[in-house]
C-alpha positions in Angstrom: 111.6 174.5 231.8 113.6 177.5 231.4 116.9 179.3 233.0 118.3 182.1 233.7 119.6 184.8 231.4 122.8 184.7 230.4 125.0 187.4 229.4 124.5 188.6 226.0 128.3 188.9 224.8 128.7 185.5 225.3 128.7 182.6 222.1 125.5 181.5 221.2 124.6 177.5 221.6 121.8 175.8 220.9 121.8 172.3 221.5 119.0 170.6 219.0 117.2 167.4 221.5 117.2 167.0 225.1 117.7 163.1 225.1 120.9 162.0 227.5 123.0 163.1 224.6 121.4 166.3 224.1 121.9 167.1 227.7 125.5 165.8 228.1 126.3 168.4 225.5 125.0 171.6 227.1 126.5 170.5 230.6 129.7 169.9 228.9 129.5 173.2 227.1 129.6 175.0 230.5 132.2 173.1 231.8 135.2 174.1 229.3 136.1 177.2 227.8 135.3 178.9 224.2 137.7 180.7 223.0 141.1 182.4 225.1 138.5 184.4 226.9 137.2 181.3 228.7 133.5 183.1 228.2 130.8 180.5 228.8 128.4 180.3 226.3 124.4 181.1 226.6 122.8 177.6 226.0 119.4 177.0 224.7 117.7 173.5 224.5 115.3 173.0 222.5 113.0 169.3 222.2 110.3 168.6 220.2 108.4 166.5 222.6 106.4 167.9 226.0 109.3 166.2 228.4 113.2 165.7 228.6 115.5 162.7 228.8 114.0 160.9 225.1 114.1 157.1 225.6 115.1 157.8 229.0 111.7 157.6 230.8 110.0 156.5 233.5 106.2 155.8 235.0 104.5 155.2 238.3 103.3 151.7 238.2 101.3 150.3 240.9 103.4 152.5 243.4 106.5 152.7 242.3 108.4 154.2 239.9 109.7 151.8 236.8 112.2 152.6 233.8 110.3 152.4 230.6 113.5 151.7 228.4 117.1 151.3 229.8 116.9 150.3 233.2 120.5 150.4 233.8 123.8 151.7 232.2 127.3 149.9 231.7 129.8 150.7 234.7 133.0 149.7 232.9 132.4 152.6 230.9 133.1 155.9 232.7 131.3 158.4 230.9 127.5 157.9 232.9 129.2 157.3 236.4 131.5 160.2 235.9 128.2 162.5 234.9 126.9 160.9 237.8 129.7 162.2 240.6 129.5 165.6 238.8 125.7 166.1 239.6 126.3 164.6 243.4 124.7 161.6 242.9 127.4 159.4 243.7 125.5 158.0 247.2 122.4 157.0 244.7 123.9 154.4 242.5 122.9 150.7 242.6 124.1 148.0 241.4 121.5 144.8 240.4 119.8 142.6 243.3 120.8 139.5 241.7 123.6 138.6 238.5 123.4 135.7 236.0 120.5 135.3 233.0 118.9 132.1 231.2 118.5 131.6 227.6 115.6 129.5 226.2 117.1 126.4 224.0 116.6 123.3 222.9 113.1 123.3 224.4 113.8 124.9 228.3 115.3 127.4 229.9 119.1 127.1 230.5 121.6 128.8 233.0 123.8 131.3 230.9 127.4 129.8 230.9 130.3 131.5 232.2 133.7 132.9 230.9 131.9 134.1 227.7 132.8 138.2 226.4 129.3 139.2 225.1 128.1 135.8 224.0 131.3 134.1 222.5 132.7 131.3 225.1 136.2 131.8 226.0 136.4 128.3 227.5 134.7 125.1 226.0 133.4 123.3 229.7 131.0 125.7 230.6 129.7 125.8 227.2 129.2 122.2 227.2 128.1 121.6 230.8 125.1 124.5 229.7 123.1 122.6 227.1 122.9 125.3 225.1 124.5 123.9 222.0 123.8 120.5 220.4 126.4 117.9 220.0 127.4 118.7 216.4 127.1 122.5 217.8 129.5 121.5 220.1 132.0 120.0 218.4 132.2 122.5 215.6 133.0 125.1 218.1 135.5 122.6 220.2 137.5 122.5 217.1 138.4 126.6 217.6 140.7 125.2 220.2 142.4 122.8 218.1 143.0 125.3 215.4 146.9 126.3 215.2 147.5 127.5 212.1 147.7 131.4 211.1 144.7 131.1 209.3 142.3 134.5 209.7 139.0 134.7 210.0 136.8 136.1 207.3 137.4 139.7 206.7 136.8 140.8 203.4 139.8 141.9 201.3 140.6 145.5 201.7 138.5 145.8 204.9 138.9 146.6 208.5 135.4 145.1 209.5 133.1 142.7 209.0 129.5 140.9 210.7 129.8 140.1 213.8 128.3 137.1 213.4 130.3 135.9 210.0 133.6 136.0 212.5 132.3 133.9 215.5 130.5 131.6 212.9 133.5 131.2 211.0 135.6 130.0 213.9 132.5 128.3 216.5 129.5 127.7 213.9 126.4 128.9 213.8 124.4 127.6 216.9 126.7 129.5 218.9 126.0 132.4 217.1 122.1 132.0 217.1 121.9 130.5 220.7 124.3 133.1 222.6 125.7 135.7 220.4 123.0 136.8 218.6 120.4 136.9 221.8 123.1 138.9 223.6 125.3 141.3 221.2 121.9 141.9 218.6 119.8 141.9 222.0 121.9 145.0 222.8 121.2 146.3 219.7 118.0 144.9 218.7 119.5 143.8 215.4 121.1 141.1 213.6 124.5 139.8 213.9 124.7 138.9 210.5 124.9 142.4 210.0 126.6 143.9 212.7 129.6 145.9 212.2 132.2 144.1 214.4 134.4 147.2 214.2 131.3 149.1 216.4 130.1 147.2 218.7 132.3 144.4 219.5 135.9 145.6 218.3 137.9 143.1 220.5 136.2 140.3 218.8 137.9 142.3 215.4 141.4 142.4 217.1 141.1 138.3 218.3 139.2 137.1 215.2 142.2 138.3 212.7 144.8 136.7 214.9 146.1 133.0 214.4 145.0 130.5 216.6 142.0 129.8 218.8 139.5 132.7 218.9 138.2 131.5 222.4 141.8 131.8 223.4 142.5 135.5 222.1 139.0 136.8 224.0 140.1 135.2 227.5 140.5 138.5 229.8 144.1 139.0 231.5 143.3 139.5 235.2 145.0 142.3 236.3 148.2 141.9 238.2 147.7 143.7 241.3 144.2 142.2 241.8 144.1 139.3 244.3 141.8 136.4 243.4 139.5 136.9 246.3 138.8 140.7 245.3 135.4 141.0 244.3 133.9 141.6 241.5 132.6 145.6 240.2 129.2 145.9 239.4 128.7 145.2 235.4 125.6 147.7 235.7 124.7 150.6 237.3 121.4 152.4 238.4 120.2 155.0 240.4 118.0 154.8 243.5 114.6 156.6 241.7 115.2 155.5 237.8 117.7 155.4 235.2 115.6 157.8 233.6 116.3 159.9 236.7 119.8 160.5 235.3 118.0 162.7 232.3 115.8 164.7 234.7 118.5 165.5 236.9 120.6 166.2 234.5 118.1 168.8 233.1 117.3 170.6 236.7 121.2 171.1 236.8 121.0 172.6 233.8 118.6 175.1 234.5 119.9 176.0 238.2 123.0 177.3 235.6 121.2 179.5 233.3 120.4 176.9 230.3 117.2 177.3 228.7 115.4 174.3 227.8 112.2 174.7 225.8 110.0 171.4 225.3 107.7 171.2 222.3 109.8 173.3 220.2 110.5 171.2 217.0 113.0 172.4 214.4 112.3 172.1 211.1 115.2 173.3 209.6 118.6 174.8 209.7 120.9 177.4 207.5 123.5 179.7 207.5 123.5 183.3 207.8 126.7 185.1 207.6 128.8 184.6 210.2 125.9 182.6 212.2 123.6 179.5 212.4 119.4 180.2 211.9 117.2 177.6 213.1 113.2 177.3 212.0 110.9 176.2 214.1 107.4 174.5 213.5 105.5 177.5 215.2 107.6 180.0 212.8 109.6 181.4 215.0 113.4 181.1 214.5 116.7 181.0 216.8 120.1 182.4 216.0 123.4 180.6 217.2 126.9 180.9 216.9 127.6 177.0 217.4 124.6 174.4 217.2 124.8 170.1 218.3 122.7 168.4 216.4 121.3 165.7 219.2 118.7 164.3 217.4 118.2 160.5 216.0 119.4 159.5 212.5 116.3 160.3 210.3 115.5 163.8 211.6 119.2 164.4 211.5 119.3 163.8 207.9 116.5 166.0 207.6 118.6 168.7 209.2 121.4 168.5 207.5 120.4 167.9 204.2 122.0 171.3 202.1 124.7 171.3 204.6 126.3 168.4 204.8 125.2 166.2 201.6 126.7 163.0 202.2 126.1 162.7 205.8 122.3 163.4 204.9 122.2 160.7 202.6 124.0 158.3 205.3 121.4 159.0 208.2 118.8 159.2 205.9 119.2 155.4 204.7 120.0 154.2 208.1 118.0 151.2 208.9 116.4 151.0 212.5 114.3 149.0 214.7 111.5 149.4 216.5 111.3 148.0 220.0 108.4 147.4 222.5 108.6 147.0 226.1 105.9 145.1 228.5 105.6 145.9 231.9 103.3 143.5 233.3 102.6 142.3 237.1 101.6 138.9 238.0 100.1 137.5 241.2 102.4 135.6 242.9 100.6 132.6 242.9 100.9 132.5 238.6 104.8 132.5 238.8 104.1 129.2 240.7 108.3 128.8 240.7 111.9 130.5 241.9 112.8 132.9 239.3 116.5 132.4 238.8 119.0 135.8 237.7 118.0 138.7 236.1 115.8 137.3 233.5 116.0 135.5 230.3 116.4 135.6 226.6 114.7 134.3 223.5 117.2 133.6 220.4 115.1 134.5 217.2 115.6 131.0 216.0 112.9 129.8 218.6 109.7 128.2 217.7 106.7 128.5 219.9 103.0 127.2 219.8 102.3 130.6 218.5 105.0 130.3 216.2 108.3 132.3 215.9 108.9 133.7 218.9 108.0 137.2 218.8 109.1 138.1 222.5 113.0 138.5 222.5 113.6 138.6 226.5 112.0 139.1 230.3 113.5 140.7 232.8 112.7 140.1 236.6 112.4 143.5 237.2 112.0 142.8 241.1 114.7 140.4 241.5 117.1 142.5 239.8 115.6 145.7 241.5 115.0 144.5 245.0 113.3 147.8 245.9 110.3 147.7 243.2 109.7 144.2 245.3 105.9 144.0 246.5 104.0 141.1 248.6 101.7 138.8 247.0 103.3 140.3 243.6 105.6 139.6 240.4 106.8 142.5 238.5 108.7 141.7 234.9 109.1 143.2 231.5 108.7 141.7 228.5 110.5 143.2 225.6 109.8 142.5 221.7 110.8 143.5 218.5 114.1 143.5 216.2 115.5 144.6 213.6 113.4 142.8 210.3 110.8 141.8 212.5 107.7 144.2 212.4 104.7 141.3 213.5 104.9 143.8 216.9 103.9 146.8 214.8 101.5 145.3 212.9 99.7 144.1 215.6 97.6 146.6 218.3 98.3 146.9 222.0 96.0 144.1 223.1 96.9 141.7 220.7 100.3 142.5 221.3 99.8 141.6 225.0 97.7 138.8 224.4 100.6 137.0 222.4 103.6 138.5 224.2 101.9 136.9 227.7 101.2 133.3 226.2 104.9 133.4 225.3 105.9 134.5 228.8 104.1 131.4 230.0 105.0 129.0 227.6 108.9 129.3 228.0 108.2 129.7 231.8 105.5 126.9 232.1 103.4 129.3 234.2 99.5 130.5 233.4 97.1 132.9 234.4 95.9 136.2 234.4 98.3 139.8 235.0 97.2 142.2 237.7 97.9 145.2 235.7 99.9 146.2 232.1 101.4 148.3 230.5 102.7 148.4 226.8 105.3 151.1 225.7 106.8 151.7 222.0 109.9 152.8 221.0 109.6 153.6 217.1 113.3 153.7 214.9 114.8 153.6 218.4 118.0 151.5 217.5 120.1 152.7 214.5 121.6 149.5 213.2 125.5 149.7 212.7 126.2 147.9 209.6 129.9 146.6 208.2 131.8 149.5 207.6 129.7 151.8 210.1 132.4 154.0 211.6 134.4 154.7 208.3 130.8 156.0 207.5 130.4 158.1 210.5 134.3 159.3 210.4 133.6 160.9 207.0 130.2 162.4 208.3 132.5 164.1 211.2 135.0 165.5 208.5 132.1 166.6 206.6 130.3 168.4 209.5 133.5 169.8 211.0 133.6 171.7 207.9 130.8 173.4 208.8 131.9 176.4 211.2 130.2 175.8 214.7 128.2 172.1 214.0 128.3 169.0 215.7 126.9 166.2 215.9 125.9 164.1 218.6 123.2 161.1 219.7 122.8 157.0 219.3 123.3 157.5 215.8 127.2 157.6 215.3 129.4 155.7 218.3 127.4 153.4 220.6 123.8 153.2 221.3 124.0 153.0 225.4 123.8 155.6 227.4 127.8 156.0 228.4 128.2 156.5 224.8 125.3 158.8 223.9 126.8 160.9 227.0 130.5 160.8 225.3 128.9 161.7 222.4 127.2 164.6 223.8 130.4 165.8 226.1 132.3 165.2 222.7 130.3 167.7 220.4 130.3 170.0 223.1 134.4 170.3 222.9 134.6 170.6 219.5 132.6 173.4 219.4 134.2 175.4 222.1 137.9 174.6 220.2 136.2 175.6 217.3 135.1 178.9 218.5 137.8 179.3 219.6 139.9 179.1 216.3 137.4 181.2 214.2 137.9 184.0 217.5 
């Protein structure tokens, strides 16, 4: 996939990965200007694999055309919908068929309650009316409403962070933390929220857990005053009317139409200065000079990168701990789901116990009830997803045993049997970087560290949010500092 050529006294960019975040940063690089010239820059891509977009792909399957990672991307945050209305797509967004999700407890599946702010209840009825929680689970976290005095929750001394689970177990107690916290905020993740930096992924649980009183109280949401009660509700998710994936493709065939050059199966091996300039090596032994260079790549080969340059922030990525997910796409006969299929799907806490054992699968999705147009006669279509962080039994085991087990699970939480039409099983290895407690104090110092470096950025999952609005800020991010940068040294 390649452009046009650009003009050769403009600055040189080459943007290292052609992920989402990748691409964000080479369309953002066109869109502001470098230096008091307002010159564009020449753009090159370059991405070690054969195709563009990185986790953001997609397969036929049985006719139609199904996400094999994210199927959907936040709409509260604007940085995917605003990409979005600048490529013209604005007429091909969809929201989900259907709203609501299950979560397997206490031996069935069990309506999600409402009023909760990614997992943690803000009101105690629902929570009780759900089943979810046992009766000692629920009047540990009843007593959060009782509480009164200032007391904080436990932040360590010195700190501005802390777990994400120690703060909601410290205030609710632990079943709502293994039985809806951790299925939702470390589903996100695919992690742990015994070890997830509160301060990155869930910093209004920070703000409410280190003020007095109840913490189900503090995380209520003020309705906003001009919105009348009847209004309805925004979409929580958005897709488009091909893929998600189809974000990353279009994406890249904008890019080109403007004269970037993206080159697929061009792996860099390494990167140093020369003079005034940036020299990248690549695997086949060729090399490519640049004035500025985004560095859009996950955590490990990152580190690899930067290793000689930036020392510290080497060492960081390098030790990152990530997990490796697996996705099922499976479709049944309509005669084996012998039963309505309520919401979007459900999810496995990774407390459960199975016949097999611990739970391996950590949720389903109804792909055609919340897709209604990858619906077929006669047919089911879901995904089954596995794997977290600390749990390798899904690499250990082969794709058919992987199946094999991932399918009786399926069945026994949904009380269904029989056999799938078709399958098809798709890894993700190191695909979720795990934010730790004191995660973006790290990732501030890797930024001063970098910025040092004339004309480097970084950019990807690694740093501010693994979803796809944040990998795009990200992206759009590096790509300004860059052109200010250039700027300044000009």
């Amino acid at each position: 996939m390649t452009g046009g050529s650009p003009p050769t006294d403009a600055p040189r960019l080459v943007v290292i990965g052609a992920g989402i975040a990748g691409l964000a940063a080479a369309w953002e690089a066109l869109r502001v200007p470098w230096g008091s010239e307002g010159t564009s820059p020449s753009v090159i891509v370059l991405e070690s694999a054969d195709v563009v977009g990185g986790k953001l792909q997609s397969v036929d399957f049985r006719g139609r055309q199904v996400d094999l990672a994210a199927d959907a991307f936040l709409a509260r945050r604007p940085e995917a919908s605003q990409l979005v209305a600048e490529l013209g797509w604005n007429d091909r967004l969809v929201a989900p068929g259907t709203s609501g999700a299950s979560i397997y407890a206490r031996g069935r599946l069990r309506a999600m309650p409402g009023d909760l702010v990614l997992g943690v209840p803000t009101r105690w009825w629902p929570l009780a009316r759900s089943g979810l929680l046992s009766p000692t689970g629920l009047w540990h976290a009843a007593g959060d409403l009782w509480r009164r005095s200032p007391q904080r929750a436990s932040v360590p001394a010195g700190s501005n962070d802390a777990a994400v689970g120690t703060l909601v177990a410290s205030r609710l107690g632990s079943e709502v933390v293994d039985r809806l916290v951790d299925p939702l905020v470390g589903g996100i993740h695919a992690g742990g929220v015994t070890n997830l930096s509160a301060a990155a992924t869930f910093p209004q649980l920070l703000a409410a857990a280190s003020a007095p009183g109840s913490l189900m109280r503090a995380l209520r949401p003020e309705r906003a005053q001009n919105t009348p009660p009847s209004a309805p509700a925004s979409p929580v998710f958005w897709s488009l009317e091909s893929t998600t994936a189809s974000l990353a493709t279009r994406t890249a065939e904008a890019l080109v139409a403007e004269g970037v050059v993206i080159e697929t199966g061009a792996t860099v091996t390494g990167i140093e200065r020369v003079g005034g300039s940036w020299s990248l090596h690549l695997a086949d032994g060729t090399r490519r000079e640049a004035d500025a260079v985004v560095v859009a790549v996950p955590a490990h080969p990152a580190s690899r990168l930067l290793t000689g340059w930036a020392p510290e922030a080497a060492a960081y990525l390098g030790d990152m701990t990530t997990a490796s997910v697996g996705v099922i796409t499976v479709a049944f006969p309509d005669s084996v789901i012998n039963k309505t299929l309520v919401g979007t799907g459900f999810l496995v806490p990774r407390t459960t116990h199975l016949t097999t054992g611990p739970a391996l699968i950590t949720g389903v999705t109804y792909l055609d009830r919340k897709w209604p147009t990858l619906a077929r006669a006669d047919e089911t279509l879901v995904r089954i997803s596995v794997g977290r962080a600390g749990d390798t039994r899904a690499d250990d085991l082969d794709d058919e045993a992987l199946l094999s087990r991932a399918i009786s699970e399926f069945h026994e939480v949904l009380t269904t049997s029989g056999a799938p039409l078709e399958t098809l099983v798709t890894r993700w290895s190191d695909a979720f970087p795990q934010y730790v407690p004191g995660h973006l104090t790290a990732v501030a110092a890797m930024e001063s560290e970098v910025d040092a470096l004339p004309g480097l950025a970084l950019a990807g999952s690694a740093y501010r949010g693994v979803g796809i609005p944040a990998c795009i800020g990200s992206g759009r991010m590096a790509a300004r500092k860059l052109s200010e940068s250039w700027g300044r040294r000009r």
